[in-house]
N, C-alpha and C positions, 0 to 999 in steps of 0.2 A: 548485365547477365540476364538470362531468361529463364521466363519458368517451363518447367517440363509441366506439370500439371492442366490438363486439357480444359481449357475454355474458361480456366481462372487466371485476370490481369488485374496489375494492379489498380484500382479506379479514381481514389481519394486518400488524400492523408485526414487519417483520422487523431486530431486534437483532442486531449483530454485534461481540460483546462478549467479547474476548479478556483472559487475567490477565497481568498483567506478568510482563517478561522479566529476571531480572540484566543489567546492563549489560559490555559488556566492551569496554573502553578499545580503540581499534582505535592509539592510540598507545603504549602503557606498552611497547614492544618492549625487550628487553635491550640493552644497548651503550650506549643511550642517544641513537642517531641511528639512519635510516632511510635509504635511497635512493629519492630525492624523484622527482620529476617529469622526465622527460628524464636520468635519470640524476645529478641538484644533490640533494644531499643535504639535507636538512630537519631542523631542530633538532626533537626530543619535548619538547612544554609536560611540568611537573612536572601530577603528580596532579592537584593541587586549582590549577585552573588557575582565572584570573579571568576574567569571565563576559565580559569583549569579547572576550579569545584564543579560548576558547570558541566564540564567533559567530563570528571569522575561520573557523573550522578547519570548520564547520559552518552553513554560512548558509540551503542549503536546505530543511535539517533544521527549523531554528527557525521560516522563515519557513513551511513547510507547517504545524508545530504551531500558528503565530501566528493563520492563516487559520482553521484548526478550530477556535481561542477565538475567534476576532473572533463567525465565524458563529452558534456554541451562545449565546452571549451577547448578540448581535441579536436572537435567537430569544425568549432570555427575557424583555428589555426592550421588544420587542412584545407581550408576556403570555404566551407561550409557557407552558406547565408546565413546570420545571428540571429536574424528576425523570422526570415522565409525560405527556410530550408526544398528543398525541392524534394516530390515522393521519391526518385532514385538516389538520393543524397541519405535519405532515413532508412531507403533499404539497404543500402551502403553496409551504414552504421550498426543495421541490428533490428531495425523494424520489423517489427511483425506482419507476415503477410503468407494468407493460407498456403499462394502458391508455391512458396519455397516450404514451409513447415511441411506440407503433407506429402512432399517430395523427400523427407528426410532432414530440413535445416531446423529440429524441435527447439534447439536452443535460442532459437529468436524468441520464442515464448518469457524465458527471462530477460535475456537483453535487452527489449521492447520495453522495460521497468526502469530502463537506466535512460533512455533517450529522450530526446524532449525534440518539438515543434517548436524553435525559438525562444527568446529570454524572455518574452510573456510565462508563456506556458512553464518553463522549467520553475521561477522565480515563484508563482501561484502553488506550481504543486510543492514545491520543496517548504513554500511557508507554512502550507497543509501540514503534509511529515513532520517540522518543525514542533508544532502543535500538539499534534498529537501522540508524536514519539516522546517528549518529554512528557508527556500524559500515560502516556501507555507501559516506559521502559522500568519504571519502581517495579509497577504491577506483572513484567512480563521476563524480568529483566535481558540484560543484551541481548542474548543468544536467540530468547523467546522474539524479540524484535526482527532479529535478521531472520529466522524462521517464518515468523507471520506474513514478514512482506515478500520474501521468497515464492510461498506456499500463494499467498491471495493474488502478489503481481501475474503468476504465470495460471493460474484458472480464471482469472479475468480475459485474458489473452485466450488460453483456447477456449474461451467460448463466444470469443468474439471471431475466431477462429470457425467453430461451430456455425453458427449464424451466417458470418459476412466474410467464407472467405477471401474474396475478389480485394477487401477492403484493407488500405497498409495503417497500421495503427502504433503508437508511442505513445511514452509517456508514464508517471509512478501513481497515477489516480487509481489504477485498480488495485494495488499496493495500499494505499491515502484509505480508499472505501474497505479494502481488508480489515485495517489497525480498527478504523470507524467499528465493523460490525464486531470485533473481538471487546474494546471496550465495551460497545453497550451493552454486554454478558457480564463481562468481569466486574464491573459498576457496581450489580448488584448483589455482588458476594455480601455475604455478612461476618466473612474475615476481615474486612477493611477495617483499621482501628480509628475513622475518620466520623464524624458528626454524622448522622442520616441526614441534612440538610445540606449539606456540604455534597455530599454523593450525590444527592437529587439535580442539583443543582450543577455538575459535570456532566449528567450522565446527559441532561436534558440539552445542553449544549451539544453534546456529539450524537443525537438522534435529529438533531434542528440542522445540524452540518449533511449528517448524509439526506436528510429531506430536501433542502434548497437544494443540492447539488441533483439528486433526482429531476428535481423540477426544471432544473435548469437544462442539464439535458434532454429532456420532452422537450421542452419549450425550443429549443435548438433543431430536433425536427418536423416541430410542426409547421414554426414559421422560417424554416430555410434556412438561418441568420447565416455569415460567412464563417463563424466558430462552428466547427464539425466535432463534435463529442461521439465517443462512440460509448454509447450507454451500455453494453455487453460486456466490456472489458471493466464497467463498475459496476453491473448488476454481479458478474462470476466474483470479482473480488469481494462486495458487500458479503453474497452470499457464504462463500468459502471463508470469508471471518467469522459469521454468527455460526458457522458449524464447527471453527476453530475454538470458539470460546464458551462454549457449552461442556464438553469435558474438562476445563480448566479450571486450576484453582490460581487468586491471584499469587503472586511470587509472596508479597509483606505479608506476612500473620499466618502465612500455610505451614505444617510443619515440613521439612526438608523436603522425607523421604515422600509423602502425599503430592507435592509439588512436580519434583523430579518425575515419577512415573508416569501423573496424568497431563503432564506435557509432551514428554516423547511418546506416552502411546497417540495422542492427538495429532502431533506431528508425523509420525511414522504413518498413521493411519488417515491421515488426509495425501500423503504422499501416495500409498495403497492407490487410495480411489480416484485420483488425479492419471494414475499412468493407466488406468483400469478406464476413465472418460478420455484419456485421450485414444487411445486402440481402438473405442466405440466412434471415435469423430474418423481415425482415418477408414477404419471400415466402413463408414457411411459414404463417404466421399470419393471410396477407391473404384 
């Protein structure tokens, strides 16, 4: 298909291919209990916990990885390439690319969150999410999850949208750098019933996660390498987390009704000014 859009094509597929993170147990707290939800204390599963406690503790988590295999693997049992997908194969699929978006296709803005550049790239980001949605999901819980990455995937996208639109772009890294900047807020609550050493020492992991991957993307266009990051689509999700997670209180130790309200007004009001920047991109562009 072609774009109507005047003198935007599509130029490159843009990779967004982050390394894995160590994982850190957002449960192994000392004592051996937590203070739960409304103040009900919550049993900590041992280490090696089995895979349905796991999914209890974690649902949204699994089920947004679940989504990102079902799709890469749609992709390839239509004949997709596993490894080397072709840019009309990704726009096929959902890829995000200015010239259909500002022609009317806004919903590649999400979709774009579920696609992947080959089993490199899905494998790396999905082990990200893995990471840090079992990090993130106590503190935010399910809903707050699929909310965050919803809300960060798709303002990464239109602002890479903004920027580059000529540029076709996939993948869950703006989503991955979302979760990123919402933890390093929530970290520092002083609701968490968790050691201050123990926090320090999370938080400092996932500002060390979104700094390499920064870096690695610079470094991706200064020296040309053949991995094509599009740093827009994780500079808008970074940012649209750390704005996410500043009216928030974590989910553990907040009381209900405090929790509930300053999540949806966040949500609701990052929604606001998402549909308020994007009218501002296609009006620059029309």
């Amino acid at each position: 298909m072609a774009s109507d859009w005047p003198g935007i094509r599509p130029s490159q597929s843009s990779a967004e291919i982050l390394p894995p993170e160590s994982r850190a147990n957002p449960g192994s707290y000392p004592g051996g209990r937590m203070a739960g939800y409304d103040g009900d204390p919550l049993p900590v599963p041992p280490h090696r916990r089995p895979a349905a406690n796991r999914w209890a503790t974690a649902p949204a988590t699994y089920t947004l990885v679940g989504i990102n295999c079902v799709v890469y693997l749609a992709m390839v049992l239509h004949g997709v390439s596993p490894s080397n997908p072709s840019v009309q194969d990704l726009v096929h699929w959902g890829a995000n690319f200015g010239g259909y978006v500002l022609t009317g296709q806004w919903w590649r803005l999400l979709t774009a969150a579920f696609v992947h550049v080959g089993i490199l790239h899905l494998a790396t980001n999905m082990w990200c999410l893995w990471n840090l949605g079992l990090l993130g999901e106590p503190l935010l819980g399910p809903a707050g999850v699929v909310a965050v990455y919803v809300l960060t995937g798709v303002a990464g996208n239109l602002l890479s949208v903004a920027v580059h639109p000529q540029v076709v772009g996939a993948g869950a890294s703006g989503a991955v750098f979302g979760l990123a900047g919402v933890l390093i807020l929530l970290l520092k609550a002083k609701l968490l019933p968790v050691p201050p050493e123990e926090i320090r020492r999370l938080r400092k992991s996932v500002i060390y996660f979104a700094l390499l991957n920064f870096v690695i993307g610079g470094a991706s266009m200064v020296m040309r390498t053949s991995i094509q990051i599009d740093n827009m689509a994780h500079l808008g999700g970074f940012l649209c987390g750390l704005a996410l997670g500043a009216p928030l209180v974590p989910r553990i130790g907040a009381a209900r009704t405090q929790y509930a309200f300053r999540s949806w007004a966040a949500y609701g009001g990052m929604t606001l000014l998402l549909l308020v920047f994007a009218f501002g991109i296609a009006s620059f562009w029309r």
